[in-house]
C-alpha positions, 0 to 999 in steps of 0.5 A: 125682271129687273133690279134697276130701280125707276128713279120716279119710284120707291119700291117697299113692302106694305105689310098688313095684319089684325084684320086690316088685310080684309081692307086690301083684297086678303092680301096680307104683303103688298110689293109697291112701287110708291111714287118718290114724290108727292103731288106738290114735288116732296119727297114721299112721307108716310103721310102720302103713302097712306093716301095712295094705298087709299086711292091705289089699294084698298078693295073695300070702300071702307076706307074709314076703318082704315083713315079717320080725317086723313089720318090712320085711325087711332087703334092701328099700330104703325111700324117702319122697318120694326120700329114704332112710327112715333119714334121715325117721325109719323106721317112725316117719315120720308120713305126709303127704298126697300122700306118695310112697312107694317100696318096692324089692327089692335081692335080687332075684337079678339 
């Protein structure tokens, strides 16, 4: 395995947890090679990486406990490599090589 990097690809971790794992085969941490673009040719945001997980990842056709009108559902704490995402920007957050990105469910009942 290679460390050269596709320069048409993002590799970062997705990292899930408080249920939302269930949504994304059990799998807790996802190594992912994102697009470094998006469909109209920008840089790749939070936005769009959401989006592909979507389309790309998610096992459970459930997409709603995830999304809500194309947004993370409120309840679900979004972390960029240990920062709130309020504080990088949100969805407009342009993704960085090696980025570590930390979904995390607060509904989970418990």
């Amino acid at each position: 395995m290679s460390d050269v990097t596709d320069a048409t690809t993002v590799p970062i971790t997705v990292d899930f947890s408080g249920g939302l794992e269930m949504l994304f085969d059990n799998q807790r941490r996802h190594s992912v090679s994102l697009p470094a673009v998006d469909n109209e040719g920008r840089p790749a945001t939070i936005g769009f990486l959401i989006d592909y997980l979507c389309k790309n990842l998610m096992k459970d056709p459930r997409v709603d406990l995830f999304v809500l009108d194309k947004h993370i559902r409120p309840g679900i704490l979004v972390l960029i490599n240990d920062a709130d995402w309020e504080l990088e920007g949100e969805e407009a957050y342009e993704i960085q090589p090696h980025d570590n990105i930390l979904f995390v469910s607060t509904l989970h009942g418990g």
